[in-house]
N, C-alpha and C positions, 0 to 999 in steps of 0.2 A: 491753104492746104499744103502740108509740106510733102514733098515727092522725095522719097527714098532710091536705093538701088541696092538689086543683092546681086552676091558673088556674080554672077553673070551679067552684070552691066545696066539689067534691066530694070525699067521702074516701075516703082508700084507707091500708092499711098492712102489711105485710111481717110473714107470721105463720111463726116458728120452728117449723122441722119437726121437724128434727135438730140435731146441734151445727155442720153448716154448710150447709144447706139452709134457704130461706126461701121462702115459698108468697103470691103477690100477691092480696092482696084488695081488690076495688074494682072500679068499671064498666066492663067489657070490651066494652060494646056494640059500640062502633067504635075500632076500635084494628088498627094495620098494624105489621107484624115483617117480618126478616126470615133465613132459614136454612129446617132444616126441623124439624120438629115435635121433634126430638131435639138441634137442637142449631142453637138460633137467637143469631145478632149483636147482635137489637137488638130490643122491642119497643115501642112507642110508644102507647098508649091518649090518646083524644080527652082534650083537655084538660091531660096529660101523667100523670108524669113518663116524658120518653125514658130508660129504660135500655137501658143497653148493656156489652158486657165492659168490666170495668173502673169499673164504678159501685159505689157507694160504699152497706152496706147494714151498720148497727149499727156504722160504721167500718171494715168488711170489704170490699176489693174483689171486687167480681162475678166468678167464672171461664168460668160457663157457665150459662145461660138455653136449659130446656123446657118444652114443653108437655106436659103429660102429665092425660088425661080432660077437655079445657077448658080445665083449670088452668095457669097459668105460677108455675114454681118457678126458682128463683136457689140455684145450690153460689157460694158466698165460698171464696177462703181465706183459714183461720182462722189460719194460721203467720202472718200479714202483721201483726199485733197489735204 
């Protein structure tokens, strides 16, 4: 798992669920999205990174970003390889 850090120092990194599901780990404290709990555009945590469909995760673009118990999870697809 590679561990990133945005503008404030802080780290976060993309932990493999499935073979195209990825699960965001890092400080949600303040962070704005937007969609609904099942099938958000865009989420933004303080300090970043802004994903959005289409963001780029192992090389994989983004298809769809949820929230599911707290959590934000990213489905890529995997055919784009």
């Amino acid at each position: 798992m590679k561990v990133y850090k945005n503008r404030y120092g802080r780290e976060y990194s993309f932990v493999q669920v499935d073979e195209k599901t990825y699960m965001f780990k890092g400080d949600m404290d303040y962070c704005r999205c937007a969609g609904t709990d099942d099938n958000l555009s865009f989420i933004d945590p303080s300090g970043g990174p802004f994903m959005s469909i289409g963001f780029y995760i192992e090389g994989q673009p983004v298809e769809k970003i949820y929230l599911n118990e707290g959590k934000y999870f990213f489905e890529v697809n995997t055919s784009s390889q």
